[in-house]
C-alpha positions as CSV (number, residue, x, y, z in Angstrom):
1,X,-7.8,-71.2,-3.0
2,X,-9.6,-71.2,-6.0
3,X,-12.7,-70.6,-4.8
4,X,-11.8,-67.2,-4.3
5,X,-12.1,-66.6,-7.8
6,X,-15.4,-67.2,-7.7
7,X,-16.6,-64.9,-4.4
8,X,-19.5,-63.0,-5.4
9,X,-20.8,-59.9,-4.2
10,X,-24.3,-60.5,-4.4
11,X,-26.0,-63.5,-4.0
12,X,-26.4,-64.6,-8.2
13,X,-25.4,-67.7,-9.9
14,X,-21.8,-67.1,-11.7
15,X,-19.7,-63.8,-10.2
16,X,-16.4,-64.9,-11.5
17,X,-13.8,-61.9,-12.7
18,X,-12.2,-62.8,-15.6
19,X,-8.7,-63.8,-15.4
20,X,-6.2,-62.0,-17.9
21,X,-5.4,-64.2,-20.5
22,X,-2.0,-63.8,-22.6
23,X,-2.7,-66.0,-25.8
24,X,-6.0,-65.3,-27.3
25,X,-7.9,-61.8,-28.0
26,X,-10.2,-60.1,-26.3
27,X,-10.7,-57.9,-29.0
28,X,-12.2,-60.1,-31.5
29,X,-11.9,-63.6,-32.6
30,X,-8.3,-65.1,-34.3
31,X,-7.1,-62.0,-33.2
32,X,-3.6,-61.4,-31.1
33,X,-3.7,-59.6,-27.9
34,X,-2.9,-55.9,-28.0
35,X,0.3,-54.6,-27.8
36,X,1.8,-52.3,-25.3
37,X,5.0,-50.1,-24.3
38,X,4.6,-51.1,-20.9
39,X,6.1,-53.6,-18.9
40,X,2.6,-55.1,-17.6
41,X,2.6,-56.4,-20.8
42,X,6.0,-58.0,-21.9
43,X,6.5,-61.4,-22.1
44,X,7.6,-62.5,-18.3
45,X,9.1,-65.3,-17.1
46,X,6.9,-68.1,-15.9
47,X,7.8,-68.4,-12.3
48,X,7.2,-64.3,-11.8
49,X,3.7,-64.7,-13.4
50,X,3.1,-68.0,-10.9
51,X,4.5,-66.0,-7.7
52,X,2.2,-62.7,-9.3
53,X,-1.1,-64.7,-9.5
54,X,0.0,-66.2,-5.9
55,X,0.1,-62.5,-4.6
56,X,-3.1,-61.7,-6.4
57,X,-5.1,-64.3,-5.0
58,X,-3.7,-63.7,-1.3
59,X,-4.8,-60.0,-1.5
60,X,-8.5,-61.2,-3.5
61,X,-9.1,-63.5,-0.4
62,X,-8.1,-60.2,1.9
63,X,-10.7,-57.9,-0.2
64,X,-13.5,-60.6,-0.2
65,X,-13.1,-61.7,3.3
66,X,-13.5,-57.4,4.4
67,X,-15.1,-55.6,1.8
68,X,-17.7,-58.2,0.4
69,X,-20.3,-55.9,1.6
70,X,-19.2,-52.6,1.1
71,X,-21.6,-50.1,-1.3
72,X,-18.9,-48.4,-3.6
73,X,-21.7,-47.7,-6.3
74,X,-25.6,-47.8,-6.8
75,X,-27.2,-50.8,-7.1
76,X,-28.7,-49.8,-10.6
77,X,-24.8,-49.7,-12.0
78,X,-24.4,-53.6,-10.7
79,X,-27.7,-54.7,-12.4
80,X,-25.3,-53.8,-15.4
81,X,-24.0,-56.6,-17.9
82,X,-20.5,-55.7,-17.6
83,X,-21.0,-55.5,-13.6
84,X,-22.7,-58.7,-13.1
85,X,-19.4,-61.1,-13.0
86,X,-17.6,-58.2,-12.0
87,X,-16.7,-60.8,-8.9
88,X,-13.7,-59.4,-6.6
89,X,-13.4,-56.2,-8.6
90,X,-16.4,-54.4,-6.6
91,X,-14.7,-55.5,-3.1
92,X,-10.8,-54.4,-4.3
93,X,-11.9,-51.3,-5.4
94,X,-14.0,-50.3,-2.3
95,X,-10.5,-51.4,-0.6
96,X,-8.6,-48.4,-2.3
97,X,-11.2,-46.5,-1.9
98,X,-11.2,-46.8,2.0
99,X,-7.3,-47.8,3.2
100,X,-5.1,-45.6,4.0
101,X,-2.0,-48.1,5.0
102,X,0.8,-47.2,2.2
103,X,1.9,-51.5,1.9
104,X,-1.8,-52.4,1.1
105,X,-2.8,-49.6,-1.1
106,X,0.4,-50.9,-3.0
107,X,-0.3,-54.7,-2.9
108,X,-4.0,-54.2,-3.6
109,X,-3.0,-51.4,-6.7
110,X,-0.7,-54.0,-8.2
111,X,-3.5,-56.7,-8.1
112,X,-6.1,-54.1,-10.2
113,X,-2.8,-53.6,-12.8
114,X,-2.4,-57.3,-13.2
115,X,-6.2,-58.2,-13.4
116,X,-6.8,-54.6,-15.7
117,X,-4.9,-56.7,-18.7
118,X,-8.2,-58.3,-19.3
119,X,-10.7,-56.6,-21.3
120,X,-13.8,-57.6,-20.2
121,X,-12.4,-56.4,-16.5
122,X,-11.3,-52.9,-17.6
123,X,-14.7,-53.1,-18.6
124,X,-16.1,-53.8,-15.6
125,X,-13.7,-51.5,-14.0
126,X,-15.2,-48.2,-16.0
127,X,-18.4,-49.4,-15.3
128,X,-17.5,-49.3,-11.7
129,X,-16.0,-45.9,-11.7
130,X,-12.5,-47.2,-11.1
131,X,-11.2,-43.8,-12.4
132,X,-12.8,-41.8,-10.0
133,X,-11.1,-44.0,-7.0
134,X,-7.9,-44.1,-8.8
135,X,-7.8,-40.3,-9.2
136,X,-9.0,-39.8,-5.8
137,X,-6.4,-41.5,-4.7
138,X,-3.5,-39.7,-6.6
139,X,-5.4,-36.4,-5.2
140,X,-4.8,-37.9,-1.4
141,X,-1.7,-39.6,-2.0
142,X,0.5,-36.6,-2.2
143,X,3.2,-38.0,0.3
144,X,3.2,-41.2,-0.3
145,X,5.4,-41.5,-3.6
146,X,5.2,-45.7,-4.1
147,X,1.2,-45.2,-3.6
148,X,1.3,-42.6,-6.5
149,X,3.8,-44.7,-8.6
150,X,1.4,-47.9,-8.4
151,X,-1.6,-46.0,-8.7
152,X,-0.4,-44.1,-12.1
153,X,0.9,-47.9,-13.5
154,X,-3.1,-48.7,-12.7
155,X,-4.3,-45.5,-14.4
156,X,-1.9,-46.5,-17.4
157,X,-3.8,-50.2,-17.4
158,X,-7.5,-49.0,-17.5
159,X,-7.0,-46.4,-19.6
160,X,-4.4,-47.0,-22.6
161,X,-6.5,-49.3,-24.6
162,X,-8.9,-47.0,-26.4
163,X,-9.2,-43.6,-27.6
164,X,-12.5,-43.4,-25.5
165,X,-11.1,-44.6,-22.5
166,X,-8.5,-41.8,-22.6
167,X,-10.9,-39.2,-23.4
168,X,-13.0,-40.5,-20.5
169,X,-9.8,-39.5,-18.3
170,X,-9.0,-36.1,-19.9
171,X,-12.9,-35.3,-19.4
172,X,-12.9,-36.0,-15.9
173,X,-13.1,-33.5,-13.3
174,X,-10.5,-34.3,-11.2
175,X,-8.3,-34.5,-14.1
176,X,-6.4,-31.8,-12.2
177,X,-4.7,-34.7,-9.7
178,X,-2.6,-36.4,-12.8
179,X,-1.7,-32.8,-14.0
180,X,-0.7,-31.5,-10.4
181,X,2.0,-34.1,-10.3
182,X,4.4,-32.6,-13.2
183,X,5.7,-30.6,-10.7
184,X,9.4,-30.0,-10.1
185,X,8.9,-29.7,-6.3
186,X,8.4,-33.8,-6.8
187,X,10.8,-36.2,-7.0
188,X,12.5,-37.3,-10.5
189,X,11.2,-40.7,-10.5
190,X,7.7,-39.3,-9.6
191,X,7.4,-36.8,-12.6
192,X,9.5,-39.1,-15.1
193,X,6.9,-41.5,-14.7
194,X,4.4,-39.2,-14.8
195,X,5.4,-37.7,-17.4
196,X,5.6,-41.5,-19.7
197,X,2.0,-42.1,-18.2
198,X,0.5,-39.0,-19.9
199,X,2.4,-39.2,-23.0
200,X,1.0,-42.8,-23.3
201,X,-2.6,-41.4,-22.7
202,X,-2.6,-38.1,-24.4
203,X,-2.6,-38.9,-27.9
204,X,-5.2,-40.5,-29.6
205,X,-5.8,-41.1,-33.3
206,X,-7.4,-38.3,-35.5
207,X,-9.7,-40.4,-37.0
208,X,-10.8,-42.5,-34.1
209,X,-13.3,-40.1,-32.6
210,X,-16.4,-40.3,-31.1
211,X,-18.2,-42.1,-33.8
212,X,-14.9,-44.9,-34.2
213,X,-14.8,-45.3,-30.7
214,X,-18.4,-45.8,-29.4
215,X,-18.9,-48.5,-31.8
216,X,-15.1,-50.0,-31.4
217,X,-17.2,-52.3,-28.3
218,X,-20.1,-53.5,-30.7
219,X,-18.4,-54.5,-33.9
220,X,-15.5,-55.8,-32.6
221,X,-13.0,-52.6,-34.5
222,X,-9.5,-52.6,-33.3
223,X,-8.1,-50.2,-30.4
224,X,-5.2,-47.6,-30.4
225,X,-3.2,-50.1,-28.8
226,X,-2.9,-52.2,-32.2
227,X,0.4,-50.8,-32.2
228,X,2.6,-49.2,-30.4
229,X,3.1,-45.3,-29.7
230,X,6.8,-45.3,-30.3
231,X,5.2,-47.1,-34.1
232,X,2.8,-44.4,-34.5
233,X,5.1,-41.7,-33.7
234,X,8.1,-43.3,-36.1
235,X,4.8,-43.7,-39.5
236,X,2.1,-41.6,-38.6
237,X,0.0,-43.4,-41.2
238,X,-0.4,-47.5,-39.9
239,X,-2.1,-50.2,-41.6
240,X,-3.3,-53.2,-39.6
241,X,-2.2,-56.8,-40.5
242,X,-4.6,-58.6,-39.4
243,X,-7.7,-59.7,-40.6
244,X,-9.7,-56.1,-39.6
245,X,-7.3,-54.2,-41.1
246,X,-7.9,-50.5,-41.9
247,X,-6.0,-47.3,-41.3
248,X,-5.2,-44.9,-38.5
249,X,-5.1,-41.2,-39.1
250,X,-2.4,-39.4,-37.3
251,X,-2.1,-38.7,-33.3
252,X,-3.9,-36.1,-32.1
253,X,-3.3,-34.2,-28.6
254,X,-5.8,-34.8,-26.6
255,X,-5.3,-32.4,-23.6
256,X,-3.8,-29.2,-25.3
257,X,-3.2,-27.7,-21.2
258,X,-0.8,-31.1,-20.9
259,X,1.7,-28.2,-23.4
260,X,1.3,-25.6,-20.5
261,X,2.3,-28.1,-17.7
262,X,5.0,-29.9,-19.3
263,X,6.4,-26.2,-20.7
264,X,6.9,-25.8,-16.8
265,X,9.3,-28.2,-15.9
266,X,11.8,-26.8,-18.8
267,X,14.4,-25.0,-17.1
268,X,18.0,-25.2,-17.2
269,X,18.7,-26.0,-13.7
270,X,16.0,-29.0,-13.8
271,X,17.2,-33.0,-13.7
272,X,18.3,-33.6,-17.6
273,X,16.5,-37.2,-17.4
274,X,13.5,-35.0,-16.5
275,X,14.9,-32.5,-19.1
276,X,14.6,-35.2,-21.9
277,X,11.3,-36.9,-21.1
278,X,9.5,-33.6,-21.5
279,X,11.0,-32.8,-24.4
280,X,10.0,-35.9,-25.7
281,X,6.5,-35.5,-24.8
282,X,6.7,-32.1,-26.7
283,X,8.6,-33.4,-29.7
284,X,5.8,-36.1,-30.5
285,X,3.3,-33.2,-29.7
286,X,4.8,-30.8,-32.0
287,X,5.1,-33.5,-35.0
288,X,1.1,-33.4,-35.0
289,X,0.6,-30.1,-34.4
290,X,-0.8,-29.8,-37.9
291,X,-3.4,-32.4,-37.0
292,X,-5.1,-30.2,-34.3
293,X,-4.5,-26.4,-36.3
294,X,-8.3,-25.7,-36.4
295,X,-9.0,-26.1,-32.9
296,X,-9.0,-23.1,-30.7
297,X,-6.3,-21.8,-28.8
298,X,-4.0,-24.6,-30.3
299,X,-0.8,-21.9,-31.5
300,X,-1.6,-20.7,-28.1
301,X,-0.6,-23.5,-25.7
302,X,2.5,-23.6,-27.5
303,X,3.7,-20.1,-26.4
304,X,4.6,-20.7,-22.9
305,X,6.6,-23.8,-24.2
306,X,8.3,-21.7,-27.3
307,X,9.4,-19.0,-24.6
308,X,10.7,-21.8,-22.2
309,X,12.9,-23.6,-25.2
310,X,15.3,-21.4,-25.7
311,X,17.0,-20.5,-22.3
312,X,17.8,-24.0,-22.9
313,X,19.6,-23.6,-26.0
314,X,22.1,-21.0,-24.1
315,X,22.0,-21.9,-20.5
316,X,22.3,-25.6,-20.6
317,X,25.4,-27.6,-20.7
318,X,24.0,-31.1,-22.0
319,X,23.8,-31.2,-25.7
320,X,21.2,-34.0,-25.5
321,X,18.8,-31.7,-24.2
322,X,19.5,-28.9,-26.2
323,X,19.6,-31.3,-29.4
324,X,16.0,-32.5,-28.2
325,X,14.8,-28.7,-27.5
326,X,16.3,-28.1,-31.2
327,X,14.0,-30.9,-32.4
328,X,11.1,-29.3,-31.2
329,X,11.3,-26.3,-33.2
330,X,12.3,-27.8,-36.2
331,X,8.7,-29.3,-36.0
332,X,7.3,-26.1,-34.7
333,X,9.0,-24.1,-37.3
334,X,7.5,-26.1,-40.0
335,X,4.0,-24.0,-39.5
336,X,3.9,-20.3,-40.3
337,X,2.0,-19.9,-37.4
338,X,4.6,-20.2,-35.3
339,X,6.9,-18.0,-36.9
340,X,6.5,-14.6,-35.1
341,X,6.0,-16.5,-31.7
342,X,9.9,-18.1,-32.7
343,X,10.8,-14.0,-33.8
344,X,9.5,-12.9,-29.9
345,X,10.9,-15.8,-28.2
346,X,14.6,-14.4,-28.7
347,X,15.6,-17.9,-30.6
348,X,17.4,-16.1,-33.3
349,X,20.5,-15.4,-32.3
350,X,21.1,-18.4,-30.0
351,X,20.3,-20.3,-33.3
352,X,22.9,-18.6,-34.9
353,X,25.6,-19.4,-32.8
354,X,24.8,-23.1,-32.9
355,X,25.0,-23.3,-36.4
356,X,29.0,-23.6,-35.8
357,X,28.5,-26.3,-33.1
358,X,30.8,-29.2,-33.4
359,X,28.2,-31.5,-33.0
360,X,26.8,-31.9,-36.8
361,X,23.6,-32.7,-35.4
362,X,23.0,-29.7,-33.7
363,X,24.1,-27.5,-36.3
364,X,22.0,-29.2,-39.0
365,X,18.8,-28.6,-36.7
366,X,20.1,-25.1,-36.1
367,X,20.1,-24.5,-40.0
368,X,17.0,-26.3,-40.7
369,X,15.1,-24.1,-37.9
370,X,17.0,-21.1,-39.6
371,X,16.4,-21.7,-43.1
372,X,12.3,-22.2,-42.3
373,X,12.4,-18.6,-40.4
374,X,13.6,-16.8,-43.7
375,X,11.0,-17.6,-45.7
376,X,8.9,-14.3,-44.4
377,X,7.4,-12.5,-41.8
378,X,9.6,-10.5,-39.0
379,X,12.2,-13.0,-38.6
380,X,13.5,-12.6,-42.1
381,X,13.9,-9.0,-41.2
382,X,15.7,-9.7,-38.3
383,X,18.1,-12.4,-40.5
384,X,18.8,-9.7,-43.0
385,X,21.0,-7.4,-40.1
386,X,24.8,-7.5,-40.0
387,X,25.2,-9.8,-36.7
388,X,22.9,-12.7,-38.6
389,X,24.9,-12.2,-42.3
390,X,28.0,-12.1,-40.6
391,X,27.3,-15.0,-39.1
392,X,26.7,-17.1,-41.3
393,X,29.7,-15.9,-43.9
394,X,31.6,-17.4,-41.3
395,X,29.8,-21.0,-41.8
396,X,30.3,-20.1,-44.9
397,X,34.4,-19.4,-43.9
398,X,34.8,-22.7,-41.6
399,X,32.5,-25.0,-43.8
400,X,32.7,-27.9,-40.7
401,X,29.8,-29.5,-42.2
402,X,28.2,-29.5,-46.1
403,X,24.5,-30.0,-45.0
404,X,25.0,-26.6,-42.6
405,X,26.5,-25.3,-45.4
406,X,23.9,-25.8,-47.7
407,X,21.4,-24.4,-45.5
408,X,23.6,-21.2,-45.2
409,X,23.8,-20.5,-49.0
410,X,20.0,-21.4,-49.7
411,X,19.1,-18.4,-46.5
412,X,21.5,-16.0,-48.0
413,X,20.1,-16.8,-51.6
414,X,16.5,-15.8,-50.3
415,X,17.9,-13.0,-48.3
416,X,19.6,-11.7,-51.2
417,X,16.8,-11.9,-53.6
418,X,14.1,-10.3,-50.7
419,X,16.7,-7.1,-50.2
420,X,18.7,-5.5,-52.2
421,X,21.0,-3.8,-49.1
422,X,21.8,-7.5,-48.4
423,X,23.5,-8.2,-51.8
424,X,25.5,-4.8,-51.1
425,X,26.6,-5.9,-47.8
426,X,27.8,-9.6,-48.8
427,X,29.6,-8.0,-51.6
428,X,31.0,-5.1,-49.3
429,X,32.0,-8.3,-46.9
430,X,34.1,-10.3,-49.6
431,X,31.5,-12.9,-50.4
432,X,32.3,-13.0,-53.8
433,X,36.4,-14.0,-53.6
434,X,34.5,-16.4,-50.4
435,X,31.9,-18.5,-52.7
436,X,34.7,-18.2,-55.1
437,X,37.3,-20.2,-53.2
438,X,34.7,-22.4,-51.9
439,X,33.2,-23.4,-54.9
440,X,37.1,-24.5,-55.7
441,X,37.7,-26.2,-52.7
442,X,34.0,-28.1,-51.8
443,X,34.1,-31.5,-53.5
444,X,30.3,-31.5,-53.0
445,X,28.5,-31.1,-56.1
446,X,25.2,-29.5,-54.1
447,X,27.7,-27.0,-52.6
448,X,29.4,-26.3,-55.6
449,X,25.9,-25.6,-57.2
450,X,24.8,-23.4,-54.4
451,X,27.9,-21.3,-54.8
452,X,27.2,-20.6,-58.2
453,X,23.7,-19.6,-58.1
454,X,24.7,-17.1,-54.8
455,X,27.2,-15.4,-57.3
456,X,24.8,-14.7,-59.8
457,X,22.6,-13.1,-57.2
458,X,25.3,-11.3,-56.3
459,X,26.0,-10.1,-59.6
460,X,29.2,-12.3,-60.3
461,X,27.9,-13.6,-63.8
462,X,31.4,-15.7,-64.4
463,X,31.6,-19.3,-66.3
464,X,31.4,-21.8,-64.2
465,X,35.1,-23.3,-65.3
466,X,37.3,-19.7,-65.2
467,X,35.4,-18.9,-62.2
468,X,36.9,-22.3,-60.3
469,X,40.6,-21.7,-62.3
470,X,40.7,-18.0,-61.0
471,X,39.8,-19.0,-57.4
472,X,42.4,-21.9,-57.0
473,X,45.1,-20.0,-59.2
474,X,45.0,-17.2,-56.6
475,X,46.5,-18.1,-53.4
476,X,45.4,-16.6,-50.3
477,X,46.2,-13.3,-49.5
478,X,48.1,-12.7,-53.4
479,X,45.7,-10.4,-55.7
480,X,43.5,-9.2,-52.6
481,X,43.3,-7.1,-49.6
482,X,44.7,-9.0,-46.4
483,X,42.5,-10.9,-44.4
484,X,40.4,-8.2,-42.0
485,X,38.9,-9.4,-38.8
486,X,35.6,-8.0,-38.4
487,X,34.3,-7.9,-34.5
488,X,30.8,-6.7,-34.0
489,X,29.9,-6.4,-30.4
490,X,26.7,-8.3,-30.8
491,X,28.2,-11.5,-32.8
492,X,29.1,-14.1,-30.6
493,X,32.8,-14.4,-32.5
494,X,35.1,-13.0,-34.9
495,X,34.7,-13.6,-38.7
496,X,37.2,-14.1,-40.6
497,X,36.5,-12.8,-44.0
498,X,38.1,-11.2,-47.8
499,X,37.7,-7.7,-48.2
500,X,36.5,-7.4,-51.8
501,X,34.9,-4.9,-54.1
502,X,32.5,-2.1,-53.6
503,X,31.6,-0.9,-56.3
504,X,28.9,-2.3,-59.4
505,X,26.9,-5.0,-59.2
506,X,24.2,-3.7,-58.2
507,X,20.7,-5.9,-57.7
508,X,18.3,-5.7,-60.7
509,X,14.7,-5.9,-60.5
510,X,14.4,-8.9,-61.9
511,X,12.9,-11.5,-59.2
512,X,14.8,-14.4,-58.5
513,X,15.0,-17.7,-60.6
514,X,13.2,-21.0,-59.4
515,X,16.4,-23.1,-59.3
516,X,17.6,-21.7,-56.2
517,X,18.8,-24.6,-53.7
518,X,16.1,-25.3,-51.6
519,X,16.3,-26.7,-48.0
520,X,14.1,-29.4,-48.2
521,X,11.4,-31.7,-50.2
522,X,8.4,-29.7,-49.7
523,X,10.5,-26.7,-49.6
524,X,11.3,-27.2,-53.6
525,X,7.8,-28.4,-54.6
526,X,6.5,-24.9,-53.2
527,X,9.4,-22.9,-54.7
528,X,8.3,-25.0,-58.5
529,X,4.6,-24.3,-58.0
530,X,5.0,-20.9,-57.3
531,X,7.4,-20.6,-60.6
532,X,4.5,-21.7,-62.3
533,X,4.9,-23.9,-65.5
534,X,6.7,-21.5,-68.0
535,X,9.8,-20.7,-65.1
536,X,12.8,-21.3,-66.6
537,X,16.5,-21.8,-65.0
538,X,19.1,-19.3,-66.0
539,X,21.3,-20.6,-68.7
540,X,24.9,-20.8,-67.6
541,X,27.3,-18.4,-68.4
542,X,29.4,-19.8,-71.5
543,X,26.8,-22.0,-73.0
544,X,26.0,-21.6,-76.5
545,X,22.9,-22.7,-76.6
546,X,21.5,-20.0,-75.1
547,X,17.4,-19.7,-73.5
548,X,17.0,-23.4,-75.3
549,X,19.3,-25.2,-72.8
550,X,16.7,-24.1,-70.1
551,X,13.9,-26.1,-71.3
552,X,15.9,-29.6,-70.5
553,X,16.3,-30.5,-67.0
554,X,19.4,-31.6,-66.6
555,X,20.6,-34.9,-64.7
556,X,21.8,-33.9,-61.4
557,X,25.2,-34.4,-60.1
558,X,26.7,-36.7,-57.5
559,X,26.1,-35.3,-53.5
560,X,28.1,-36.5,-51.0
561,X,24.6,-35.5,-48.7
562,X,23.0,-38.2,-46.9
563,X,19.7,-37.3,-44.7
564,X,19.6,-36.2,-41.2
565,X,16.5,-37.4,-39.8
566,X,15.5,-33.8,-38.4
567,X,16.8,-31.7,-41.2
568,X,15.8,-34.1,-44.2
569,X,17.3,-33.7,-47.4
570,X,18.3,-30.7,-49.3
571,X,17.3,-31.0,-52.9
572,X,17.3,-28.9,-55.8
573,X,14.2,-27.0,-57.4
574,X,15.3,-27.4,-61.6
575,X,11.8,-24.7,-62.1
576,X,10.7,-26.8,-65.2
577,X,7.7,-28.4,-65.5
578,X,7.2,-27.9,-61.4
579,X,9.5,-30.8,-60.7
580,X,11.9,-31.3,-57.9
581,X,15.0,-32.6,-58.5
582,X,17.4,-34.3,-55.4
583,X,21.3,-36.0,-55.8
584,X,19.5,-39.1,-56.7
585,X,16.7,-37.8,-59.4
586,X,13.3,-36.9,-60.2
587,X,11.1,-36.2,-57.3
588,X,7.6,-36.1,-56.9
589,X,6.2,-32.5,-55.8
590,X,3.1,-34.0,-53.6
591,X,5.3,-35.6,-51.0
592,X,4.0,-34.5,-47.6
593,X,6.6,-32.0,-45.3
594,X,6.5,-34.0,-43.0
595,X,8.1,-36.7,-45.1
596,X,11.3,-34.9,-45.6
597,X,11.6,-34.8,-41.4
């Protein structure tokens, strides 16, 4: 039996394939093999890998014994150094490209997987234009789902290794096969597994181009699959351990009309397991969105998946899925160039309504996607009607969750200070005797903060002390107006809210301070550097030390805030000296955005 690893296809000295090997590199020497999110690649047990090479060499002495002859490619491509040993790769390949029987095409498709976890034979196999057979087959196969399965777990094999490779794949012409099968008119299993497939082979790093990976064969440089995508997806930035150590840039998409395929299958009536795996897909997509900004039509191939997103924020009842659409546009939201495509999209109001969802998570993401959107353009326009204030008084009213609420007071803050009609219709609303009563009640000291710089926006210039002794010494309902339920028929609920004054107040010219509470990290280094060096903070009602108490920052006070992982942190912008200040100190301004996600 072991002379069938040794069959040759034409009549040379040694035409031996190269049997994978699990221990040592093929990469370069004192080097581990590659790692990989597939299961080809985990650490089986030994009898499965002595009954899989038993299989293998059963279905290599079937290929020899038939196809030994057979002329898959010109003879100028087996004169070739990486087709001379190709041994029984030539004949396997000629037997995909010629059966037609569903239980051979399998058996001989798992063979190519197991023998593809070799180097020098994916080698060989790209030299002999294993990609056109296997895409030719996924072209024919269309009813024959275990064909397709095994035949994308071969695609995944050849082609997952190096940033060339996978260009070589999204380059191809018949490309078109692997994107045809993200159809929901396919089975679940078939487009989940499609749809892990391309995510595995669709990103690539930024800085392994051409140049890295044309000469990644020569001098021995690493591949992509150094580490893992779920790795790169969690760091971004990854620095080898090993002995050729150097570092990756971030992923890059590498097929921007995988977007407009995927954006298809989003629908509210579609399998949730298929639900979430093209979310996924789209989440890791939209956290390097920046990477790919100059290319053309990027901000394009994201509007058909922007306009598909938010049926599924009101028309679908799993709040995995609409947790993982929510994560998409916290990404997405993150660029201004996406702002007026969020505005059309109709996201708005379904974002307000979630932004009183039980589930903290979803209500945080709600708020962070919220808070990005009223930084300018036609969506802040839209946040400044009654429906979104009234809105988000009522967060304001229920306070289920501090972060939310944090996020609420920094959008009315900028709202305030970008129009003066909404400072008169907060203060028409009762927002005043509200912040006042919540500032008594929050033990937050962020909250408590936030409150206190919305009342000075809104004209409420009160020390800090009497202001909290004149909320909690009123009880409800004594000294004010009772309780009015305001119903608009465009909110989605009634707001309970304090009818309070209407008359004074009104907004000065004077532009806002830059120790507003800010949403995130890189949200207060931009609100410091647009302050400019001589900003200074407000001084505090009561203090006697007047416009010199300014120039101090002052040590912040204990948060009961921990992170979310989508929404990040919200820290405070003290406007002196262009420093950021969080709960737990000093921050520096050139942290990256996408560090506080």
């Amino acid at each position: 039996m072991e002379q069938l690893l040794h069959c040759a296809v034409a009549p040379e000295p040694s035409t031996s394939f190269f049997a994978p090997a699990r221990q040592e590199s093929t990469v370069s020497a004192g080097a581990l093999t590659d790692a990989s999110s597939t299961s080809l690649e985990d650490v089986e047990e030994p009898q499965n890998n002595a009954r899989r090479i038993t299989l293998c060499k059963q279905v290599l002495f079937e290929v020899t014994s038939t196809y030994s002859g057979s002329q898959l490619v010109e003879m100028p491509l087996l004169k070739r150094a990486a087709c001379r040993n190709s041994g029984a790769l030539l004949p396997l390949l000629s037997m995909l490209a010629a059966e037609h029987e569903t239980s051979r095409v399998v058996r001989a498709m798992d063979t190519l997987s197991f023998l593809l976890m070799d180097r020098a034979n994916r080698r060989a196999c790209h030299e002999l234009r294993a990609l056109d057979v296997l895409l030719d087959i996924l072209r024919r196969a269309s009813d024959q789902q275990q064909v397709q399965l095994s035949c994308l777990e071969a695609l995944c094999s050849l082609c997952k290794h190096d940033a060339k490779e996978k260009m070589a794949l999204w380059q191809h012409p018949n490309r078109g096969a692997l994107l045809s099968m993200l159809n929901n008119r396919n089975s679940s299993v078939l487009v989940i597994e499609t749809l892990r497939v391309c995510r595995t082979l669709c990103f690539a790093a930024a800085s392994g181009g051409a140049d890295c990976a044309s000469s990644s064969a020569a001098t021995g440089a690493c591949n992509n699959s150094c580490c893992s995508l779920s790795e790169r997806e969690r760091d971004g930035e990854h620095r080898h351990r090993s002995s050729h150590s150097h570092t990756h840039g971030p992923l890059q998409l590498l097929e921007p009309a995988l977007l407009t395929v995927t954006a298809e299958l989003l629908h509210p009536s579609t399998d949730v397991s298929v639900l979430l795996k093209a979310l996924k897909l789209l989440h890791v997509a939209s956290a390097h969105v920046g990477c790919a900004k100059d290319s053309p039509g990027c901000c394009g191939c994201w509007h058909n998946a922007m306009f598909r997103l938010v049926p599924l924020l009101t028309h679908c009842a799993d709040m995995d899925v609409v947790e993982s659409a929510l994560a998409v546009l916290v990404n997405l939201s993150e660029h201004e160039m996406f702002h007026n495509v969020c505005f059309a999209s109709g996201c708005i109001p379904p974002l307000l309504h979630l932004l009183n969802h039980k589930r903290c998570a979803v209500s945080q993401s709600a708020s962070c996607v919220l808070s990005a959107l009223a930084e300018g353009g036609l969506s802040r326009d839209k946040l400044c009607q009654d429906t979104a204030l009234l809105a988000m008084l009522r967060v304001l009213h229920t306070n289920h969750c501090v972060v939310v609420t944090l996020g609420v007071l920094y959008m009315l803050g900028r709202l305030a200070s970008y129009r003066g009609q909404v400072v008169r219709s907060l203060k028409n609303w009762g927002a005043v005797q509200l912040l006042l009563r919540l500032q008594a009640t929050t033990t937050d000291a962020d909250a408590a903060e936030g409150c206190r710089q919305l009342l000075q926006l809104l004209g409420a210039q009160l020390p800090a002390a009497q202001s909290v002794q004149s909320a909690a010494a009123v009880p409800s309902g004594a000294g004010s107006k009772a309780p009015v339920k305001i119903s608009l028929q465009s909110a989605y609920s009634s707001i309970t809210m304090f009818e309070g004054a209407t008359h004074g107040g009104e907004r000065s010219q004077v532009p806002a301070a830059a120790g507003g509470l800010c949403r995130t990290i890189s949200a207060a280094a931009t609100a410091s550097a647009a302050a400019g060096l001589g900003a200074r903070s407000p001084p505090v009602a009561g203090c006697s030390d007047g416009p010199r108490r300014s120039l101090q920052a002052e040590a912040p006070r204990p948060s009961s805030i921990t992170g979310h992982p989508l929404l990040g942190s919200f820290a405070m912008c003290s406007g002196v000296r262009g420093a950021a200040y969080s709960p737990m100190g000093p921050i520096a301004a050139s942290i990256s955005p996408a560090a506080a996600y």
